[in-house]
Every structure is written in C-alpha cells, then in structure tokens.
N, C-alpha and C positions, 0 to 999 in steps of 0.2 A: 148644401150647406144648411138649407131650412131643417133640412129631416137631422141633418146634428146634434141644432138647437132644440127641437121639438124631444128627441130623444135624452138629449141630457136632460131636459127641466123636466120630461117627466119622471125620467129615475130618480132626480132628487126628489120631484114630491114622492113619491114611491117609499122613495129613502125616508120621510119625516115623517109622514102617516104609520111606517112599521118601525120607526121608534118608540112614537107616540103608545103605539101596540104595545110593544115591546113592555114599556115603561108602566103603561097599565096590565095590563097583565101578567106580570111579574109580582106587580105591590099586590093583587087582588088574589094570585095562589098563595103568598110569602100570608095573607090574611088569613086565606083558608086552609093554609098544613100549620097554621098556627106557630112560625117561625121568622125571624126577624126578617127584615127585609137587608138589612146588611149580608145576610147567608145567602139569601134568593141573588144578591148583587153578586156573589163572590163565585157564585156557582150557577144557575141559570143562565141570570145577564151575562156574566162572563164568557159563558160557553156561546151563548148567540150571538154574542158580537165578535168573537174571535173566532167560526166555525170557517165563515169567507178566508181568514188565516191560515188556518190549519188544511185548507182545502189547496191553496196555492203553494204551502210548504211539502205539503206529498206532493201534489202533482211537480214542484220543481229537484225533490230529492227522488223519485221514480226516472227522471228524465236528464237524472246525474246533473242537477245543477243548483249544484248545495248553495253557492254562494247567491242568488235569489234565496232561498229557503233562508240564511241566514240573514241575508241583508234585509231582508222582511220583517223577519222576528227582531232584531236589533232598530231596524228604524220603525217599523210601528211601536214597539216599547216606547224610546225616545221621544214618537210623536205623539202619544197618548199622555205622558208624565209633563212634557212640556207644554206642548199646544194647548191638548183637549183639555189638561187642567187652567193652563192658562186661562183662556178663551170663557171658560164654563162659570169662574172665579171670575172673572172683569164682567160679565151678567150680572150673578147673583153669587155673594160668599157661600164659601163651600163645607159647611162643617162633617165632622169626619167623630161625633158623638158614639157612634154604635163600632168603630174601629177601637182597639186595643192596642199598645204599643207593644205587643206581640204580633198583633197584624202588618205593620210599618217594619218589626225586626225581621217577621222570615220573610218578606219582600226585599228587603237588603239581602239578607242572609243568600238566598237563592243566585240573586246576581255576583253575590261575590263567588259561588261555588260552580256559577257560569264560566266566570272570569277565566280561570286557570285551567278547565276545562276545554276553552273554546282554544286557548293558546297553546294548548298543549299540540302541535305540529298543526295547527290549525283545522285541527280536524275533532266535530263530537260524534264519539263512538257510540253503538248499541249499547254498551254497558253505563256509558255518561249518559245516553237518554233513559236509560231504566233509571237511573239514580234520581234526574229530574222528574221522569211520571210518579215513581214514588214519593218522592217526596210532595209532590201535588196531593194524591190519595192522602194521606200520611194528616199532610194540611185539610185537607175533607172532612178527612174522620174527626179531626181535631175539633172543629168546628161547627161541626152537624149536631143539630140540638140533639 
C-alpha cells in the first residue's frame, strides 16, 4: 500500500514539473519561430498532451476494441470542455483574445461532422477518419503563419 502512495505522488509530481516544461517551453519556441503562442497551443501543446491519447486509441483499435478507442476520445473531449475548463476558470479567468470565432466555428463544425459519422451503423470508417485527419491538416495549413 505504501509503494501505491509513494508511486502515485510521484507521477503527479512528475505530471506537474512536465507541465510546467511543457508550458515553458512551448511559450519560449512559439518566441523564437516568432509565432503566436495560440498556434504553438493549437499544434505543439495539442499534440503533447493528446499523444498519451492517440497512443491508447491505436493500441485499443489494433486489439479490436474500438469502443475504448472511442469511449476515450468522446470522454476525454467531454472532460477537457467541461472539467479542465471549468476547474482552470474558477482559478484564474480565462481569456480566449488570440482565438477567432473561426476558431470556436470549426471546433463545432468537426463535432457536428462527427456526429452523423459516428452514428452512421456505429461504426468510423477509414475513409470518415481520412476526412477528419484532413480536415486537421487543412485546419493547420489555415493557421500556420
């Protein structure tokens, strides 16, 4: 039981120290490629903090068990718009200045082209995921200085 405790509290600290990283290190290249830090957020930090994601959704769609792979991506969604913004907002307000209401539209936008995809006989096919990576790129390219 000791080595539990001993092992969760150090992965959290683990966990806060390579935020903290994260968080510096990200502002300090987004300085030096001389690009917003809303683009380093939208693509860096993105990719770093969703890789642990992306690592669990192969491994669970390799091992035929989509419903993990999607119950992941639909409840980490969920818990990120909800929670984390919650949580991050009852700290310190959250302004959202260097976001576009183009930014806020094709974030809707995607979920709704989710929507009808995912219900489509409950299943996203190769050619619905090529739709969604492109349109990721597509968003990239848009936004890359």
């Amino acid at each position: 039981m000791l080595l539990t405790f001993v092992c969760f509290f150090l992965g959290l600290f683990i966990l806060v120290v390579g935020a903290e990283g994260l968080v510096r290190g990200s502002s300090a290249l987004a300085l030096r490629l001389g690009i917003t830090p809303l683009v380093v957020g939208l693509t860096v930090v993105a990719f770093g903090t969703s890789s642990p994601g992306l690592t669990t959704s192969v491994v669970a769609a390799l091992r035929k068990e989509s419903d993990i792979a999607m119950g992941h991506i639909v409840g980490s969604n969920v818990f990120n718009i909800l929670a984390i913004l919650g949580i991050a907002s009852l700290i310190t307000p959250l302004f959202s200045e260097g976001f576009s209401h183009v930014d806020f539209a094709v974030m809707t936008a995607f979920a709704a082209i989710l929507l009808p995809m995912a219900w489509s006989g409950r299943t996203l096919s190769r050619p619905e995921g090529s739709v969604l990576l492109l349109g990721y790129v597509a968003y990239m390219a848009w936004i890359w200085p």
